[in-house]
N, C-alpha and C positions, 0 to 999 in steps of 0.2 A: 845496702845494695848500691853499684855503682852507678855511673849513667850506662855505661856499657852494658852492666849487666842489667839493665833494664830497656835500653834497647834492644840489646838480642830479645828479651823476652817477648816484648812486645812485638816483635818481628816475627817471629816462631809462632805466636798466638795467632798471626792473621795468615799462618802457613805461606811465610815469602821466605824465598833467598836473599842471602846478600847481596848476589846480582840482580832481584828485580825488585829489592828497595832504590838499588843503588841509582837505577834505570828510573826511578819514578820522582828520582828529585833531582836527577841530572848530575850525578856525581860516578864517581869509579866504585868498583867494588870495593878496589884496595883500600877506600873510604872509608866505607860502612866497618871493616873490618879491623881499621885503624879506630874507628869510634868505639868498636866491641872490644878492643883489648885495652882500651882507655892509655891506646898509644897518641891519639890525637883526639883535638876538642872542635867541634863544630859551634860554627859563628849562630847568632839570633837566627840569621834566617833560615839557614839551616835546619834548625829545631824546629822552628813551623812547619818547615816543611816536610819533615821528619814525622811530624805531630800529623800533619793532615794527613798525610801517608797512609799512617797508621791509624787513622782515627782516634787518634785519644788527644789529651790536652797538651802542652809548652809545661804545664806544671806536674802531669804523670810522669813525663818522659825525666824532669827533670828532680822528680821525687820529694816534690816541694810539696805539705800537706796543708788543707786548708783551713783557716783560721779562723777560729767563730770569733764572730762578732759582739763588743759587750757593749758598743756605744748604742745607746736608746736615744729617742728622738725627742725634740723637746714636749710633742703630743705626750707620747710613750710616758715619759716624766712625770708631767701634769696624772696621768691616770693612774701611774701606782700611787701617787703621792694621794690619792684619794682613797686608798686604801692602806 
């Protein structure tokens, strides 16, 4: 999925228009619809602002998934090492 097509998505989920995303972070519609055709790319802040818009994260919109963690602590360490 693209960024586009996950921001439309997520835009259509909280039932907005292109015009009253566009309206809520201070940009044109031709904007938002320039992002949705993945004809242009919005800056950092943009995405935040995009993100807060919509309620969701900088890493939904940007379809980055999250990473489990394998580093243990040196406690953590210590107590498997006891078993």
């Amino acid at each position: 999925m693209t960024f586009g097509e996950r921001l439309k998505f997520f835009r259509e989920n909280k039932q907005l228009t292109q015009e009253q995303l566009a309206e809520m972070i201070g940009v044109a519609k031709s904007t938002i619809t320039g992002y949705e055709k993945n004809n242009r790319e919005p800056d950092v802040l943009k995405i935040k602002k995009l993100a807060y818009a919509l309620d969701i994260t900088g890493d939904d919109l940007l379809g980055i998934e999250p990473q489990k963690s394998t580093d243990f602590s040196r406690e953590d360490l210590e107590v498997l090492s006891n078993y």
